[in-house]
C-alpha positions in Angstrom: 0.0 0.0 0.0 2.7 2.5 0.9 4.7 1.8 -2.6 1.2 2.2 -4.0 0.5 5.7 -2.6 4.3 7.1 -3.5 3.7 6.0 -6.7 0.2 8.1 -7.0 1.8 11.0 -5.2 4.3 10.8 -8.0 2.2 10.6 -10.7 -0.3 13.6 -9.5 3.0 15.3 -8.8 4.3 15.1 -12.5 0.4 16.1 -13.5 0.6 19.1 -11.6 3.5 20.4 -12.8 2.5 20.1 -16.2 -1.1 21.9 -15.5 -2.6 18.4 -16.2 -5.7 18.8 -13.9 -7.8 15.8 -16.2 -4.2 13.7 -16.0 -3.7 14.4 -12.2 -7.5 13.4 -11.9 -7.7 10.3 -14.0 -4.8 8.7 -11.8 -6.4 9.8 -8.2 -10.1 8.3 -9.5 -8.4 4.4 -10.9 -6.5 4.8 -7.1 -10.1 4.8 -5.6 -11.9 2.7 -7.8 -9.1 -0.1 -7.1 -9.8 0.7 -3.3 -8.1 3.6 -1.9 -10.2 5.2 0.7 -11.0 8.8 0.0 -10.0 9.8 3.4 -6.6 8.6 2.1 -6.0 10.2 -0.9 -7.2 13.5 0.6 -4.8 13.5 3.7 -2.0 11.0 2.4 -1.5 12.1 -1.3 -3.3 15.5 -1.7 -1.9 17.2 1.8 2.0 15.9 1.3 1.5 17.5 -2.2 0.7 21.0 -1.2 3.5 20.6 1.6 5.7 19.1 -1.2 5.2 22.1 -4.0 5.1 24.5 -0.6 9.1 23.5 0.1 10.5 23.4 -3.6 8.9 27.2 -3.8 11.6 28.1 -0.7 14.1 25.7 -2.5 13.8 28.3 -5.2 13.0 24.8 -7.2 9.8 26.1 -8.5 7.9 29.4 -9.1 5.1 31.2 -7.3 3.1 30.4 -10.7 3.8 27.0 -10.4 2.7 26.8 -6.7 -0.6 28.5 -7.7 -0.9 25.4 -10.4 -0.4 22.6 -8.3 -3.2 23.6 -5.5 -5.7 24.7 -8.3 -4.9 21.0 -9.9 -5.2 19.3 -6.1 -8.6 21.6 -6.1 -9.9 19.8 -9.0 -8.7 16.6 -7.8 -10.3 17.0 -4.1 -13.4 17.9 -6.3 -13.4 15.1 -8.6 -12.6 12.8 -5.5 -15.8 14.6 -3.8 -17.7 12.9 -6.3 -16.9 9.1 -6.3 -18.9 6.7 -5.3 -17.0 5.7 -2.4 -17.5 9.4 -1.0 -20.9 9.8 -1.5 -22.0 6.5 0.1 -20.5 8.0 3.2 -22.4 11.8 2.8 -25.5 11.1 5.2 -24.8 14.1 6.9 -26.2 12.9 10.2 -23.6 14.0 12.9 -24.8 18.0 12.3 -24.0 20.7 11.2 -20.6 22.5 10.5 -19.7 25.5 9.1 -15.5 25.4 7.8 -14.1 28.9 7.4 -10.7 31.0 7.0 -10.6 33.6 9.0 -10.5 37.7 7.6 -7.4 38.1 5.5 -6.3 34.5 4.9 -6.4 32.9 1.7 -4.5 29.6 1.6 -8.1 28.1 1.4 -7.0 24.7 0.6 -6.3 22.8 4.1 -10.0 24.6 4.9 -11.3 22.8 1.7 -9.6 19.7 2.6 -11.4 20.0 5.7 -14.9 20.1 4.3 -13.9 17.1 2.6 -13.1 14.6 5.5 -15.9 16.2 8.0 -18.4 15.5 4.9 -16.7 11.8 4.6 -17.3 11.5 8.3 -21.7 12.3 8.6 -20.8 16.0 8.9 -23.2 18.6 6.6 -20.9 21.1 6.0 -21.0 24.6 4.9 -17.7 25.7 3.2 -17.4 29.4 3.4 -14.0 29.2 1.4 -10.7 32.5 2.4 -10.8 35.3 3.9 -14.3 35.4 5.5 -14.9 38.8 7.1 -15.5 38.3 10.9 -19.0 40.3 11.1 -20.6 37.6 8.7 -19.8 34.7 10.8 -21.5 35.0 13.2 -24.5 36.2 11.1 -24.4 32.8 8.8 -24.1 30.6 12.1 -27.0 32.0 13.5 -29.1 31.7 10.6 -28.4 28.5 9.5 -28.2 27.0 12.7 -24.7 25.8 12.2 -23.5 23.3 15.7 -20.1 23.9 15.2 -17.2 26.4 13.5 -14.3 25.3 12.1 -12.0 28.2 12.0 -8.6 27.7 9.7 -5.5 30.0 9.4 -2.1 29.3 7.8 0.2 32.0 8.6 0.4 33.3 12.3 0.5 36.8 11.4 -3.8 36.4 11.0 -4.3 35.5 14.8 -5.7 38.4 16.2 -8.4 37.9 13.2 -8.4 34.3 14.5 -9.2 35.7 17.8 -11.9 38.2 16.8 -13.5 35.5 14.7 -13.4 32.7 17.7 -14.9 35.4 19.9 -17.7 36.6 17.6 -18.9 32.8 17.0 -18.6 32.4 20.6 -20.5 35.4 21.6 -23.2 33.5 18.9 -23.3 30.7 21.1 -21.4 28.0 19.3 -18.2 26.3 19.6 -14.8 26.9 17.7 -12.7 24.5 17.2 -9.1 26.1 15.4 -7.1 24.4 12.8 -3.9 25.1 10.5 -0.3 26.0 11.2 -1.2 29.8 12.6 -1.7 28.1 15.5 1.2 26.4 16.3 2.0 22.7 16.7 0.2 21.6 19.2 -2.2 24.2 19.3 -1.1 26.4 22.1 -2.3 29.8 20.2 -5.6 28.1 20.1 -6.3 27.8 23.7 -4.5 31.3 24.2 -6.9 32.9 21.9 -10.4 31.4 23.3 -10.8 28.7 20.9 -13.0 25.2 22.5 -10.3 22.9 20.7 -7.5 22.6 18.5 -6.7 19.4 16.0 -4.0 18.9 14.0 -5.1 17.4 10.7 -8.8 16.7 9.0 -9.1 12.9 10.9 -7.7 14.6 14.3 -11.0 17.4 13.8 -13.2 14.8 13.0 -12.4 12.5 15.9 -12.3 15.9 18.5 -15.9 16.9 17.4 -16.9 13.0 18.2 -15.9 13.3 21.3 -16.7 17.1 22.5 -16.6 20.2 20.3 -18.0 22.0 23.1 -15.0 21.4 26.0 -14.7 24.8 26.6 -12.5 27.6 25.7 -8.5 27.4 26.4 -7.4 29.4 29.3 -3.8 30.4 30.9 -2.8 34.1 29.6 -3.8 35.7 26.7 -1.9 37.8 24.0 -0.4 40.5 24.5 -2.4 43.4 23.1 0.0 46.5 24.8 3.4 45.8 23.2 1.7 44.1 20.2 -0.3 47.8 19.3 2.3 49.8 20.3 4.7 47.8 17.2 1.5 47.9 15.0 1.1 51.5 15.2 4.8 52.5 14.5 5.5 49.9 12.2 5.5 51.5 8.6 7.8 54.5 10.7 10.1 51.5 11.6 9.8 50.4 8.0 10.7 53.5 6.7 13.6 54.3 9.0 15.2 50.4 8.6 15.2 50.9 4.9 16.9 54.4 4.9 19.6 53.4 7.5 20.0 50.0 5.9 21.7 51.8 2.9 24.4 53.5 5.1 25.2 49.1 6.3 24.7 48.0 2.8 26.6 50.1 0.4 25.6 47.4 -2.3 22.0 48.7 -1.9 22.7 52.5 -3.8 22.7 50.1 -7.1 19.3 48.0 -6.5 16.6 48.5 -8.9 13.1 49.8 -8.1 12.1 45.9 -7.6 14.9 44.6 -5.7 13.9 48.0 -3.2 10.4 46.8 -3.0 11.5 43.2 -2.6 13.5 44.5 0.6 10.9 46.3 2.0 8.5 43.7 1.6 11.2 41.8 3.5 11.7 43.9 6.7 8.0 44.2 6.4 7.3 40.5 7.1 10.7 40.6 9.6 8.3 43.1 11.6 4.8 41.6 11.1 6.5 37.9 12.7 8.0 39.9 15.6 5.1 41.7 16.3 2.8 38.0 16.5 5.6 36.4 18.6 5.0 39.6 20.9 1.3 39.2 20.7 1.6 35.4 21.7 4.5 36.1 24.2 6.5 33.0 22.1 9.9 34.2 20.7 10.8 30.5 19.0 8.0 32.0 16.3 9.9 34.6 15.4 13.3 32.8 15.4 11.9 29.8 13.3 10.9 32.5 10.8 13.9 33.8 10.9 16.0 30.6 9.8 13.3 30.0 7.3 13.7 33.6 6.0 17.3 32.6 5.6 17.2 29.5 3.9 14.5 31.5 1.4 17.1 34.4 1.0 19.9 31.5 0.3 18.2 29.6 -1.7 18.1 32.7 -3.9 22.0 33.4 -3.5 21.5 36.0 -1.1 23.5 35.8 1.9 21.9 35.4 5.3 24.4 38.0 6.4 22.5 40.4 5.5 19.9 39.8 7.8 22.0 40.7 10.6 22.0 44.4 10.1 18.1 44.8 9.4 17.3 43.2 12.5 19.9 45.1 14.7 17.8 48.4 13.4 14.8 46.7 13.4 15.7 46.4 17.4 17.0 49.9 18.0 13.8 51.3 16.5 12.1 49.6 19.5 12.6 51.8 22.4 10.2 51.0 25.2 9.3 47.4 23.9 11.2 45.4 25.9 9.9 41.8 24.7 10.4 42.8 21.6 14.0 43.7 21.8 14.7 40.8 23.8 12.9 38.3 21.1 15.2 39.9 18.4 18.1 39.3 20.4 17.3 35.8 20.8 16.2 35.1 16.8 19.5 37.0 16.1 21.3 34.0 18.5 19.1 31.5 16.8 20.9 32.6 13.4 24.4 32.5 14.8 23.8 29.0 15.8 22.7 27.7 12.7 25.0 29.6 10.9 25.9 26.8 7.9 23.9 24.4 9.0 21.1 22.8 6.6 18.1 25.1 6.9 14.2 23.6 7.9 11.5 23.6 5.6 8.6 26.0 5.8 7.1 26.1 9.6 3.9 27.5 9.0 
């Protein structure tokens, strides 16, 4: 079975690549008609692809375009899949109602849409709201349709305090909200910290939580931290500014960059500055020092040399004044590079 499945996550691999959505879907439907469970092929195939196409895009190995290809292939798959017999013998729809969302601003839609999938495989009626659902109209839809349950997914930790907002809002509404996706850390931890009932970490781990109890209760302990966190948020295109101008007197090589290599560097200390300020907001340094050695091995890949993180981040820091946690978490990602200083980088943590 497992030489089976690295052989079909080989051939759907080669598909997508090539754009070759009928190809990609042919293979995935003779892989269930000869047995394969659906559950399968959407967690063991479909997930390791978008983790597969999300690593050779920070190996520099393939291009954003091509990234965008492969999900919109595994969305045609997922859909084709949605439709086999084998899925919709198993879409009585009996266990209640769920309603699967990404929360305000985040559109990596597809481990939401995966999701839907197994919770429909698994007796759920589900209502897929699809990205970047604006908070106010959560809890509006749950009330009207009478939804049991919210499924709340987000990617990248930088939309958490729209994870929180929305986990409130559904809250206030009455129902439970379970959280899902790699915003949230590995084993959850922003989850509880932002009020959510429950935290799984894949589409079977959600299904089996809801069996048991989607309505546990919300996570306790302390929450973010919303005074340093706005005090960054409402200097932070000042910082921006300021980093970019200095970072010309550290980087002589910058006076010959064109227009886009400039914008490509400011988009850069922009993200340096958006992980900080969510590793402030969740009081968790290791965030921003993981991003930071991912950063690294992106900027690499693309023969940049890490070096040059070094002096963004030491004026990222002394643009801080009176944010203490913040200095001290870019002290502690700046360690984290030292340390790993030419060693073999990780993949993408989020």
């Amino acid at each position: 079975m497992a030489d089976n499945l690295e052989h079909l996550k080989g051939r759907l691999w080669d598909a997508a690549l090539d754009g070759d959505d009928h190809g990609a879907a042919d293979a995935a439907m003779t892989a269930l008609d000869d047995g394969l469970p659906v559950e399968d092929l959407l967690l063991n195939v479909l997930a390791p692809l978008q983790m597969r196409v999300g690593d050779a895009w920070a190996a520099n190995e393939v291009t954003v375009a091509q990234e965008h290809i492969v999900t919109a292939v595994g969305e045609r798959v997922m859909a084709a899949a949605s439709r086999h017999p084998a899925a919709r013998a198993r879409h009585a729809g009996g266990r209640g109602r769920a309603a699967v969302a990404c929360v305000d601003g985040e559109w990596h839609a597809f481990p939401a849409r995966l999701l839907a999938e197994v919770l429909r495989l698994n007796g759920w009626r589900v209502d897929y709201l699809g990205p970047h659902v604006p908070t106010p109209f959560l809890p509006m839809h749950v009330r009207e349709s009478e939804v049991d349950v919210v499924l709340l997914s987000a990617s990248l930790p930088t939309r958490l305090p729209a994870a929180r907002e929305a986990i409130t809002a559904c809250r206030e509404a009455g129902r439970p909200v379970l959280a899902g996706g790699a915003a949230f850390g590995d084993d959850g931890r922003y989850a509880r910290m932002l009020g959510a009932d429950g935290w799984a970490p894949d589409g079977r781990g959600t299904a089996r939580r809801l069996i048991e109890d989607p309505a546990r209760g919300p996570g306790g302990g302390e929450g973010p931290d919303d005074q340093e966190y706005g005090q960054i948020k409402g200097t932070a295109q000042e910082l921006i500014d300021s980093v970019m101008w200095r970072l010309g007197e550290r980087i002589p090589a910058m006076a010959a960059y064109s227009d886009r290599q400039l914008k490509h560097t400011r988009e850069d200390i922009g993200h340096l500055l958006d992980f900080l300020t969510m590793s402030v907001y969740v009081s968790d340094p290791a965030l921003f020092s993981r991003f930071l050695l991912w950063m690294a091995g992106i900027l690499t890949a693309r023969g940049v040399p890490e070096e040059t993180l070094h002096p963004a981040l030491e004026l990222i820091a002394g643009g801080l004044k009176g944010c203490p946690r913040a200095q001290a978490t870019v002290e502690q990602g700046q360690e984290a590079l030292r340390r790993e200083h030419g060693r073999d980088k990780p993949g993408h943590p989020f």
